[in-house]
C-alpha positions in Angstrom: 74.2 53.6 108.0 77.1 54.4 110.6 79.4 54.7 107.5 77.0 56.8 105.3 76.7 58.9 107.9 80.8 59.5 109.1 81.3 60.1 105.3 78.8 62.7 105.0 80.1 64.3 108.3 83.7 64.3 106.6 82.4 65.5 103.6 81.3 68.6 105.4 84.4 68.9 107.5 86.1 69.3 104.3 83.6 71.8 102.3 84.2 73.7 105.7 87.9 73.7 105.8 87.6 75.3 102.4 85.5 77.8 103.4 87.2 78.7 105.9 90.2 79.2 103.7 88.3 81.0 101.3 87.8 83.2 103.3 91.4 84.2 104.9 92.1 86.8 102.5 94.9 86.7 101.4 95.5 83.7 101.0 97.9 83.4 97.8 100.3 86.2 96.7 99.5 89.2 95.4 100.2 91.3 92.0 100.7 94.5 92.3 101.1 95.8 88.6 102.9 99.2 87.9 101.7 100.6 84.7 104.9 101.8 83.5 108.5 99.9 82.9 110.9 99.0 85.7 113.2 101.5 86.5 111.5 104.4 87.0 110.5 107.0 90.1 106.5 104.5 90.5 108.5 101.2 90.1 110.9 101.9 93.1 108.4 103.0 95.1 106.2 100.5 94.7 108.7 97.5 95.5 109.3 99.5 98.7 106.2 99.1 99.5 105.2 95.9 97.9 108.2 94.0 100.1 106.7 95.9 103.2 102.8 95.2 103.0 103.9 91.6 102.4 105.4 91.5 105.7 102.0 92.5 106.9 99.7 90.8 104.8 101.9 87.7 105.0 101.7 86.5 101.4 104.3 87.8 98.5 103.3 90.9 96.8 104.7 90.5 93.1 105.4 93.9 91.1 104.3 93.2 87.7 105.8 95.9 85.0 103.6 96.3 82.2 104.3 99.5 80.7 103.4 100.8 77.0 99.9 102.6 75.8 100.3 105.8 78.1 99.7 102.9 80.9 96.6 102.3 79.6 98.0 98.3 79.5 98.5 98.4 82.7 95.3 100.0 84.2 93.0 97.5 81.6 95.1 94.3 83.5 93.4 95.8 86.5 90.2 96.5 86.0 89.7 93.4 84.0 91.0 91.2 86.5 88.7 89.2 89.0 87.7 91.8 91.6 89.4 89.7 94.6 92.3 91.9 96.1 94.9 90.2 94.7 95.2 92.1 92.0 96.4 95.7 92.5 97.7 98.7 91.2 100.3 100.4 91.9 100.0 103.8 89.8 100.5 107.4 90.0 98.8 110.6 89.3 99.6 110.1 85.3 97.7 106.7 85.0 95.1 107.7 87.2 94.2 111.2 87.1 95.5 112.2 83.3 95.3 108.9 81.3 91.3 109.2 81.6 91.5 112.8 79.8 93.9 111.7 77.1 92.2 108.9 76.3 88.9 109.1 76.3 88.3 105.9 73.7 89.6 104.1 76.3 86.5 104.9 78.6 88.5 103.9 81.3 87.7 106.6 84.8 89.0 105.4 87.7 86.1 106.5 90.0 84.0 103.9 88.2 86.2 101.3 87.6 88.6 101.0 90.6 88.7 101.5 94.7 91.1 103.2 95.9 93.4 101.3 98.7 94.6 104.5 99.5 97.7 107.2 98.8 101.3 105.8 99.3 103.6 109.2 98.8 104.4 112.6 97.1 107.4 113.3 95.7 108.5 116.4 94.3 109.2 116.8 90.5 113.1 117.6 89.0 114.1 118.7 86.0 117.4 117.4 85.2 119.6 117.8 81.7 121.9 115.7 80.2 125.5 116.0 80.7 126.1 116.2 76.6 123.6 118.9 76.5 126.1 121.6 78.6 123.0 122.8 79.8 123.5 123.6 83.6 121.6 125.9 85.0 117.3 127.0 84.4 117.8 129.6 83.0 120.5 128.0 80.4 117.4 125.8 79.5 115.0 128.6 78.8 117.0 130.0 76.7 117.8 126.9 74.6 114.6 126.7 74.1 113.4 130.2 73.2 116.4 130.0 71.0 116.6 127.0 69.6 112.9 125.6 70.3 112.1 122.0 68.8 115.8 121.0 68.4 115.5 120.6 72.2 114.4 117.0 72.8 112.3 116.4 76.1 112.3 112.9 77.3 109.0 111.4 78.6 107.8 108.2 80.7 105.2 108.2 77.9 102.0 110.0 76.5 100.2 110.8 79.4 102.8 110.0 82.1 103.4 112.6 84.9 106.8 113.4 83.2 105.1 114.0 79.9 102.1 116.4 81.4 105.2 118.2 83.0 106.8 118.7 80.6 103.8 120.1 78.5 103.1 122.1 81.9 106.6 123.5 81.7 106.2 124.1 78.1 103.0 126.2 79.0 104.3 128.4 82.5 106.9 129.3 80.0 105.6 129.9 76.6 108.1 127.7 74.7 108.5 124.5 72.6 110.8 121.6 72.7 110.5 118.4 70.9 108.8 115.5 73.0 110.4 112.2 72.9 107.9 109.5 74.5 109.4 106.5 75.9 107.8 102.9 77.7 108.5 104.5 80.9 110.9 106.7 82.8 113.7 104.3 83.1 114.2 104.2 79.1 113.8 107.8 79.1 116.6 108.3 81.8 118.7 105.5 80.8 119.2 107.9 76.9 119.1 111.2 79.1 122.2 109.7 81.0 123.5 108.7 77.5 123.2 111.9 76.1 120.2 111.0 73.7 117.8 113.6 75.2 118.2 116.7 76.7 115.9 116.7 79.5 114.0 115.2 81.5 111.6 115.6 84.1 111.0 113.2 86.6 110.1 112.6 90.8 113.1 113.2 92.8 113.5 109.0 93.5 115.0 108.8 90.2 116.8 112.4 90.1 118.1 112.1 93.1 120.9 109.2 92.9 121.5 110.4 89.6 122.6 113.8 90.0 124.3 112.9 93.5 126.6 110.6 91.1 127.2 113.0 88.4 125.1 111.5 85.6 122.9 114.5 85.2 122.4 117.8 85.9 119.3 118.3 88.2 118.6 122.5 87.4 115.2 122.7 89.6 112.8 121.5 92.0 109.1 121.5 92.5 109.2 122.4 96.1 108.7 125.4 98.3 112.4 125.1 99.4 115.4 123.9 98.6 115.3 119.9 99.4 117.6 119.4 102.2 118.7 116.0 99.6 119.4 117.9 96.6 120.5 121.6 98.8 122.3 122.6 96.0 119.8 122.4 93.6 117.4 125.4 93.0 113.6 125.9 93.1 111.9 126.8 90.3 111.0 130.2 92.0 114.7 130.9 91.9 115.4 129.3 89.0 113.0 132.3 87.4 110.2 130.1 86.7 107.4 130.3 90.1 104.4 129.6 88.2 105.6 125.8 88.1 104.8 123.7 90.8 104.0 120.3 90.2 104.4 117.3 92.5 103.2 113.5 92.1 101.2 111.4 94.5 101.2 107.7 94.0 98.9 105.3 95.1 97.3 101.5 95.3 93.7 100.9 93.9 92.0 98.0 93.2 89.2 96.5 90.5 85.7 97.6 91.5 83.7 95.7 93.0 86.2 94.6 95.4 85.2 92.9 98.4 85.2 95.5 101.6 86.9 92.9 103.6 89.8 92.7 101.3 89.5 96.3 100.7 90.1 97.4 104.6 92.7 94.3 104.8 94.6 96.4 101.9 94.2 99.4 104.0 95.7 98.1 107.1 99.3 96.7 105.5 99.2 99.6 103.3 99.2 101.6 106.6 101.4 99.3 108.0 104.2 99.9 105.3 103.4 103.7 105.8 104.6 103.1 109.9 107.5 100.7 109.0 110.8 102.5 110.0 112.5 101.0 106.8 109.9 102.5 104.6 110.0 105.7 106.1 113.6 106.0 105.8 113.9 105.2 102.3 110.7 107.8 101.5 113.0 110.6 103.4 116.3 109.5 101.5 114.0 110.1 98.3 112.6 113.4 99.2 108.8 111.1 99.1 106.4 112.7 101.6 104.1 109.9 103.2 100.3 111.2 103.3 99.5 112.5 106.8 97.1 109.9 108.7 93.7 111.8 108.1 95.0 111.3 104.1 95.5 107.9 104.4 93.5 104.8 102.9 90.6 104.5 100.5 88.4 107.4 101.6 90.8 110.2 101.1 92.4 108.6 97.7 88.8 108.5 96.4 88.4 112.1 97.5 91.6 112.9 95.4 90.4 110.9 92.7 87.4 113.1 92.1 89.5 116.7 92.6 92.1 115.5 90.3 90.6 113.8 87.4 88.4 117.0 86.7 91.5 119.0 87.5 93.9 117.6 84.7 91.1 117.4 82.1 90.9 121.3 82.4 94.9 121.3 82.1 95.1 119.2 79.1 92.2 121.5 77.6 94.1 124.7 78.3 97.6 123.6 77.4 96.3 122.0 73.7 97.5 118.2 74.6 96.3 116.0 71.9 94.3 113.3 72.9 93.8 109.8 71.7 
């Protein structure tokens, strides 16, 4: 009896242990999946902050490229995966505020079918021309393209990408037409705009920035108030002659709905973490990325965001004439 007894006692021991691990989110590491190829302005930012919110969280968070289908790949991965926390995304304004209005078959809205974990950064967009091109100034490229139209190839991150819907934008503010290219994500779009393959290009200033600081393109305007104090020799687009564009890109981490709120707020808390950590912040400034002040931080606010923006670029896409799949 003694025996049945001490091995029904360890036999709950154990089921507790488990439990209690079960429980200790997290527990494994993490994937954080970027819905574009690696290389581009969302994939460096979001091993920034992968490597710091796994200092926090004290498990590996594991950026997972899987670019292609105007990130629609990428955002299926996530809302099809178990709803545990340790599967994340790591997107952008593109995949999650325009991908839903250019893809309606995909029935995919992220207000339904993801949490938000909360806004990481916005960055500033830059157009930048190829060196091959001899286009060097904005007002050089408006003029290309009122003259020459769609010989002028415009390199994209893909359909429905932040540099795409730019680019359209652009297209719009300034009644012309240029050719668009769409590539698997910005890094293949910036890797042939270095090489001379495209035109133009425009991207957040993570990318244009190292770029044009080591000569390999021509960065002709940025999508800020003022002149960046990291590109100060690089116009506005109010200066440049074209005010009515003004676009920047916020980024952010969601997760699969459904979600547990305990893993939810744990998300939060490195994700706020990596916002405070000195090395974060000081590769954010280098970039010209502006962290989200604390009342726009974690799940709340991005959710807020979510339902401005979604409604927001559907009107866009209506008024500029973007085809949709």
């Amino acid at each position: 009896m003694n025996k049945t007894i001490a091995a029904a006692l360890a036999a709950c021991l154990a089921l507790g242990a488990v439990g209690a691990r079960a429980d200790t989110f997290p527990s494994r590491p993490i994937s954080m999946v970027v819905p574009y190829a690696a290389g581009g302005s969302t994939d460096g930012l979001a091993r920034i902050v992968a490597q710091a919110m796994g200092k926090d969280l004290g498990q590996t968070v594991v950026v997972e490229n899987l670019g292609g289908g105007g990130t629609m790949i990428g955002n299926q991965r996530v809302i099809r995966a178990a709803p545990d926390g340790y599967t994340l995304t790591f997107g952008n304004m593109g995949s999650l505020a325009i991908a839903p209005s250019l893809y309606p078959k995909a029935n995919f809205d992220p207000r339904r079918d993801m949490i938000g974990i909360g806004l990481v950064a916005t960055v500033p967009m830059v157009l930048s021309a190829s060196k091959a091109s001899g286009i060097s100034t904005l007002e050089d490229f408006v003029q290309r393209l009122r003259q020459q139209g769609d010989a002028v190839n415009f390199g994209n991150a893909g359909s429905g990408s932040t540099s795409h819907i730019a680019a359209v934008y652009f297209e719009h503010v300034t009644k012309t037409k240029a050719t668009q290219i769409p590539y698997r994500g910005a890094g293949p779009a910036i890797a042939d705009l270095m090489a001379g393959t495209v035109d133009a290009v425009i991207d957040q200033t993570v990318t244009m920035i190292p770029l044009h600081r080591a000569g390999r393109v021509s960065a002709l305007a940025v999508a800020s108030p003022a002149r960046l104090p990291q590109l100060p020799d690089v116009p506005t687009f109010a200066e440049g002659g074209v005010p009515d564009f003004d676009l920047n890109v916020w980024n952010a981490i969601a997760v699969p709905a459904g979600t547990p709120a305990p893993a939810v707020r744990r998300l939060e808390q490195a994700l706020a973490a990596a916002l405070r950590d000195p090395d974060v912040q000081a590769s954010l400034e280098k970039l010209a990325a502006q962290a989200p002040a604390p009342q726009d931080q974690g799940s709340a606010a991005l959710q807020a965001l979510l339902e401005r923006d979604v409604p927001r670029f559907a009107a866009l896409i209506e008024q500029a004439g973007v085809p949709v799949n």
